[in-house]
N, C-alpha and C positions, 0 to 999 in steps of 0.2 A: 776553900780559900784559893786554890789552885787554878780551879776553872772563871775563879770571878780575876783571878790577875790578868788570866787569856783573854778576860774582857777586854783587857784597858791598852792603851795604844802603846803606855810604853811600859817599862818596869826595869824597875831597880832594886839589886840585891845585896843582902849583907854576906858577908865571905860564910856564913852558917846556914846559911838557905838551903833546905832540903825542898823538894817538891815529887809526890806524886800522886797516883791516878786507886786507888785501893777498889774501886765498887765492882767489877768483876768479879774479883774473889768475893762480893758478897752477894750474889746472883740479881747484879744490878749492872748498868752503864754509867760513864760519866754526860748526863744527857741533859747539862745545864750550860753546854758548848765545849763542851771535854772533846767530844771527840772530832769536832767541826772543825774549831779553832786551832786546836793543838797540832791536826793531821795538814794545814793549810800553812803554820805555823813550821814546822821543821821534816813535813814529807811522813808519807803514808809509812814506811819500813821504820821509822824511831817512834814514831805514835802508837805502831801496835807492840811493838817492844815495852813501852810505858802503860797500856793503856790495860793490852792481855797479859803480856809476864808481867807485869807490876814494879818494873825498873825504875829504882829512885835516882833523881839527878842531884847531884850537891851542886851548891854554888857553878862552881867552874863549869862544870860542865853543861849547865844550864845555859850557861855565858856563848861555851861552843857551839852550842847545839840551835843558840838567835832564842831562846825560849825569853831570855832576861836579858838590854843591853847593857846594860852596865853593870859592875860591882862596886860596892862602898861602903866604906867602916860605918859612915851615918847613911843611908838609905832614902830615912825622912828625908833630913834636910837637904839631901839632893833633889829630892821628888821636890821637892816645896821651892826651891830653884827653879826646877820645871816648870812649873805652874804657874809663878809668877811672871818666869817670859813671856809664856804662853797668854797671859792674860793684857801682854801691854799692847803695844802697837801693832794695828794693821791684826786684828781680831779676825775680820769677815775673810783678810786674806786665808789664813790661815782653816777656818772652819769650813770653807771651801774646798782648800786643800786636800783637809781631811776626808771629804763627802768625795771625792774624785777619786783619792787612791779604794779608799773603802769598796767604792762601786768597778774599780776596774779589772776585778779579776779576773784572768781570763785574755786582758789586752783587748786588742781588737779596734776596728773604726767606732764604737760605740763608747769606748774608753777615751778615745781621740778627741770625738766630736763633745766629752761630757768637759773636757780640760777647754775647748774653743767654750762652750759656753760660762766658764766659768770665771774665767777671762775677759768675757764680754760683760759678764754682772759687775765684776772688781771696776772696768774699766769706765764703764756707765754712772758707777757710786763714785766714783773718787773724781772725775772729771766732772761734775754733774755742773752746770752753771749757778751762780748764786743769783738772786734778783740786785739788780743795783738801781741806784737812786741816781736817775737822770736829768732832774729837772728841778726846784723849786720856787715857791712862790707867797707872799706872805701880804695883809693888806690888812688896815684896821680902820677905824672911823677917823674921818676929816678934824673933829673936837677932842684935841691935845689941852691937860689941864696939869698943871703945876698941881703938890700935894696939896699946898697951902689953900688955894682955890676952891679942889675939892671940901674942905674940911670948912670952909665958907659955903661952901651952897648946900651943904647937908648941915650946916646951922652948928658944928659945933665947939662947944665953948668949955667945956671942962681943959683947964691947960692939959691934966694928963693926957689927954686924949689926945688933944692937938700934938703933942711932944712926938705920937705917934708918927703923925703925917707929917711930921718935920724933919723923921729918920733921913740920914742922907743914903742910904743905900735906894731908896728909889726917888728920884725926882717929880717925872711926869708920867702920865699914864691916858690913853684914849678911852671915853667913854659916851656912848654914842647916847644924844639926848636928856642927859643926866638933869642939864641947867633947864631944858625947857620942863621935864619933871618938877621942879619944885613948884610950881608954879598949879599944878592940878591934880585931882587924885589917881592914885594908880590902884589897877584890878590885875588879877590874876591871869585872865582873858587878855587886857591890855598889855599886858607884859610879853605875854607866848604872842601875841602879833609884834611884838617891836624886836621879837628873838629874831621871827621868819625872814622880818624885812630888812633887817642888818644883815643875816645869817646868806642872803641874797645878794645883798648888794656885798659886803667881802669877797666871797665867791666868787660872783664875777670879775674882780681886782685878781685875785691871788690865781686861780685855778688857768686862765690865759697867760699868765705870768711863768708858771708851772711849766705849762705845755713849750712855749716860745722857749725858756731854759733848757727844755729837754730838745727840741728840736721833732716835737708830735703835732700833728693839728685834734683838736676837738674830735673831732670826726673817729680817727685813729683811737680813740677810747673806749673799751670793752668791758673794764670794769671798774667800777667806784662804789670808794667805802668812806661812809662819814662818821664822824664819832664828835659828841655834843653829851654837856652834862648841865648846861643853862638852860634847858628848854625841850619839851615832850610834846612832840605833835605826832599825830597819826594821819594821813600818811607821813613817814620819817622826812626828815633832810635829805636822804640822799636823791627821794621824789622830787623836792621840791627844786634843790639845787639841779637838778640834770635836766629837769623842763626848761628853768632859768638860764638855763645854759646852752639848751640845744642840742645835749648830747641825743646820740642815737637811744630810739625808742627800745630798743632789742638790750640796752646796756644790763650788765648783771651789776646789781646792788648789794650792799649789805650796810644796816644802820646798826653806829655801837652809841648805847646811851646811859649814860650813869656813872663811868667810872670814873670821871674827875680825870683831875693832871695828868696821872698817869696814861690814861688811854690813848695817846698819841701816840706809843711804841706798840700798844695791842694792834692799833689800827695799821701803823706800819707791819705789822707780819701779817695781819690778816692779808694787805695786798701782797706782799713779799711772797707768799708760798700760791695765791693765786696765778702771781706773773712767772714762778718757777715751775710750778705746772698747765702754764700755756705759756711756754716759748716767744718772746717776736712781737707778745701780744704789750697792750699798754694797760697799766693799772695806776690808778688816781686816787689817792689820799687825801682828804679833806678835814681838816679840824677846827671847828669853826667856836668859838665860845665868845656870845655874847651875856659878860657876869655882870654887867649893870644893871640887865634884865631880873637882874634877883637880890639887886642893893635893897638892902635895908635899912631906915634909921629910924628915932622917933626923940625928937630934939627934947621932949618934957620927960624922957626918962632912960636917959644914956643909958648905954652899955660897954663896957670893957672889952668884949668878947666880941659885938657888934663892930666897935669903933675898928679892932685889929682885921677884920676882912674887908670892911668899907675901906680902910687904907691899903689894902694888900693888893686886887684885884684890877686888870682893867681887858675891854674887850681889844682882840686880838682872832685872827685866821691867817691859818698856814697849810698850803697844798705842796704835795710831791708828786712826780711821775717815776712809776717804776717799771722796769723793763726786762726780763732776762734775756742775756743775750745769744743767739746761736750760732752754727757755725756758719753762716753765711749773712748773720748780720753780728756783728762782732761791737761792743761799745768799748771805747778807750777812754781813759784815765789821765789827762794832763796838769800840769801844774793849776794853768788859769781857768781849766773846766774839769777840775774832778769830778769825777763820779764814781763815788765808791759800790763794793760788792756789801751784800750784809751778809754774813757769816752764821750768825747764831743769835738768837733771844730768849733770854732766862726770865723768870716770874715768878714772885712771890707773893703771898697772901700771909702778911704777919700775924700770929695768932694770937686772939683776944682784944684784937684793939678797932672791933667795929664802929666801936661810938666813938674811936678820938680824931673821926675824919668822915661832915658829913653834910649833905644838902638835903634837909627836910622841912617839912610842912610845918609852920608856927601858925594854931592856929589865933591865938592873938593879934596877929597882921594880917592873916589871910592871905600869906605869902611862902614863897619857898625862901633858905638863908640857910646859909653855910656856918657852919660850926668847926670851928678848928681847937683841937687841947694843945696846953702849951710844952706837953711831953710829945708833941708829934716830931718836930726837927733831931729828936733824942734819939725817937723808937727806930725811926729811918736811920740816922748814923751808926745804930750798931748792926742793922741787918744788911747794909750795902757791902759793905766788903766783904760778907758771905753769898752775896749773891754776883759781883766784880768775879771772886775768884771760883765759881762754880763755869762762867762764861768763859776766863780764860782757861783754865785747867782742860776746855774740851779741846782746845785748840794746845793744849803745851807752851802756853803763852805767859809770861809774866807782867804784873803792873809796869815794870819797866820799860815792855815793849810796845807800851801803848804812846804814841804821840801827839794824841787829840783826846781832848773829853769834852762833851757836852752833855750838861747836867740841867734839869726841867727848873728854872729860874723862880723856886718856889716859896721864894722868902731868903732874907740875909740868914738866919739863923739857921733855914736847910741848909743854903749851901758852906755854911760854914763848916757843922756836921759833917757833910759829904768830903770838904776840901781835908778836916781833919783826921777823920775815919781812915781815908785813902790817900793820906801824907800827900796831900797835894798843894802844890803853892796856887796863889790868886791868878797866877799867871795864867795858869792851865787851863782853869775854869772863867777867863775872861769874861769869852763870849755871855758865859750864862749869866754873869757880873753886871756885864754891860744893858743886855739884852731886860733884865728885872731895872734897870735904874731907869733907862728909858719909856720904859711899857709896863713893868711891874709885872703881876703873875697875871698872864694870858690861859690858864690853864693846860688843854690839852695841846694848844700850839706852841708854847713857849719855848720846846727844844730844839723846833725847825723854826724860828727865830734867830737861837743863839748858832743854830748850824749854817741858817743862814749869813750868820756874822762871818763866822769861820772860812766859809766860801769867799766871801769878799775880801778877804786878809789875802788869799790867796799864796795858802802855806801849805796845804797840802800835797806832798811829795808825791811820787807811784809807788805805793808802794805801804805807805804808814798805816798803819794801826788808827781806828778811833773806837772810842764807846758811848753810845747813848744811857741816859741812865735819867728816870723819869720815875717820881712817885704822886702817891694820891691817897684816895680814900677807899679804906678795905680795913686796917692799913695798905697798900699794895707799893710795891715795887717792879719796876722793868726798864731789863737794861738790854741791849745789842751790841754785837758787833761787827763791825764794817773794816774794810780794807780797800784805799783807792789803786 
């Protein structure tokens, strides 16, 4: 017991502490660091006193002798004190620490030079720049339609139905070539072509808009990431759009496809830890969803299930430019041009609720079509505020210190969930209010919509708190956070 205390950095003892060293007298050493520790510990002349005559120390004298720092009636619960400081804040400072005195015995320039570099690690981690959002851009099709409109050109006439599209929570919604669709049959083929050539023409609206926000040209683009869950082509989007585009041939890509609403905050930290691992450099977010490419209806035998995504959805794209900044090119944060840092992204995969959130093959239509349960706005409001307070808890931050939310515009009834979950008034969650009444669920862009709202409010202090918070189909969840 003796020699495993020698282990430990520190010790604490009760006023009854005896300790010593016996294995001598049994024609053995103490050679489990008995004699290492102990002699480095309070000097060669008391080590062989304890170690050859077999001198017991009581408490106090332990105390004298630096073997044990402290004495305590409770012992434990001093140690457990310890540990717990030990375990809060500024960790790497401290394990650091400990790796520098451990290694410097002896002193010396090799001791010196181990404290300069450990210092330089602390310094490096704790100043590190965060990637922030310099730019955005958003664009949808020219054909804005009233609900009412819609729920006319897809033929339907069940009042319940209609009662849907008459919610006042969204109004009007962009869908590109819906009206000329009724008019002739649609293929699966013909759909993945009407995906590309919106998916195009947005892009080139949103992603120049981006750039001129941010103050980058085209050119200046190193890396772009698209993320699409209306539409599967091989070669991706991100091919398609960069040709379209004229970015440079050399650009590094990466296409995210499938994961619905949520994937606009996936796709933001895919650029985000790109742009904080190349400095200076510019990274390009693209979330493009055209969902009319996968409207379903079939007027001789309605659906319930049908009718609520055919009223839910409308095409929408939204770009960002991300940048981190260095020390010789520095980006500022003002009132009328925030640009916030992101901080942190949390992400959850709800367990068991694959099928209450889903874009698959019917093959009855010969078509793809989304599937929503009407326990999804439920399952989301009670996982969000375990995943809110896991985002702020790494920062020591509270709900209170947040002064922006922007929530994925996923439905009245999600953001109702989210507003109730996370005690939040409608105030808070405006933008994402606003942003579903006029365009409805955009999917993976809808939250750089409603961010985009927030920009134009032009309330962003230097300094405030926001959170993203965006879900989908998995179940999934993902939230960020930012600070301008």
């Amino acid at each position: 017991g003796f020699e495993w205390a020698l282990a430990c950095d520190v010790r604490i003892a009760g006023p009854g502490a005896r300790f010593w060293l016996p294995e001598t007298n049994l024609g053995l050493i103490p050679a489990a660091g008995g004699c290492t520790r102990l002699t480095e510990l309070i000097g060669t002349a008391r080590a062989k006193q304890v170690i050859l005559f077999h001198e017991k120390l009581d408490a106090q004298r332990a105390l004298d002798w630096g073997v044990v720092q402290k004495l305590s009636e409770e012992p434990m619960a001093e140690a457990t004190k310890l540990a717990e400081k030990l375990s809060g804040d500024h960790f790497l400072a401290r394990q650091l620490a400990k790796q520098v005195i451990d290694s410097s015995r002896g002193g010396g320039e090799d001791s010196l030079r181990s404290e300069r570099v450990a210092e330089a690690v602390l310094y490096s981690v704790k100043y590190k720049p965060h990637a922030v959002i310099c730019g955005v851009g958003t664009a949808a099709p020219n054909e804005k339609y009233t609900q009412r409109k819609v729920a006319d050109l897809l033929r339907v006439t069940d009042p319940r139905m209609r009662s849907i599209y008459t919610a006042a929570h969204i109004e009007t919604r962009c869908l590109a070539e819906i009206e000329l669709e009724q008019s002739r049959p649609l293929t699966q083929g013909g759909l993945l072509k009407k995906h590309l050539k919106w998916a195009k023409t947005m892009a080139a609206e949103a992603v120049p808009m981006a750039c001129a926000n941010a103050g980058v040209s085209l050119d200046a683009v190193e890396f772009f990431v698209v993320c699409t869950t209306t539409g599967f082509l091989a070669p991706g989007l991100s091919a398609h759009c960069a040709q379209h585009l004229g970015l440079s041939p050399y650009i590094q890509r990466v296409d995210i496809v499938g994961m619905g609403c949520h994937a606009g905050l996936n796709t933001m930290r895919t650029a985000a830890h790109w742009a904080e691992a190349n400095p200076g450099c510019v990274a390009l977010m693209l979330c493009i969803e055209v969902v009319s490419a996968a409207y379903m209806w079939d007027s001789s035998s309605p659906d319930m299930a049908m009718a609520l995504t055919n009223s839910l959805f409308g095409d929408g794209c939204a770009a960002a430019v991300l940048i981190c900044p260095t020390q010789h090119m520095p980006i500022d944060s003002q009132v009328a041009r925030p640009k916030p840092a992101l901080y942190s992204f949390e992400a959850m995969l709800v367990p068991d609720t694959l099928d209450s959130l889903c874009y698959e093959w019917l093959d009855d239509y010969h078509k793809f079509s989304f599937t929503i349960s009407p326990l999804v706005p439920y399952l989301m409001g009670l996982k969000i505020p375990i995943m809110v307070t896991r985002l702020l808890d790494k920062h020591h931050l509270k709900k209170e210190d947040i002064s922006h939310w922007v929530v994925h515009s996923g439905g009245k009834k999600v953001l109702d969930c989210v507003m109730y979950s996370l005690g939040l008034s409608q105030h808070a969650i405006r933008h994402s209010l606003s942003s579903l009444k006029a365009m409805g669920n955009m999917s993976s862009s809808s939250f750089l919509w409603a961010y985009d709202s927030l920009l134009k409010e032009e309330c962003i202090a230097p300094g405030d708190f926001g959170v993203f918070i965006t879900m989908g189909p998995g179940a999934g969840i993902e939230c960020a956070l930012w600070r301008a």
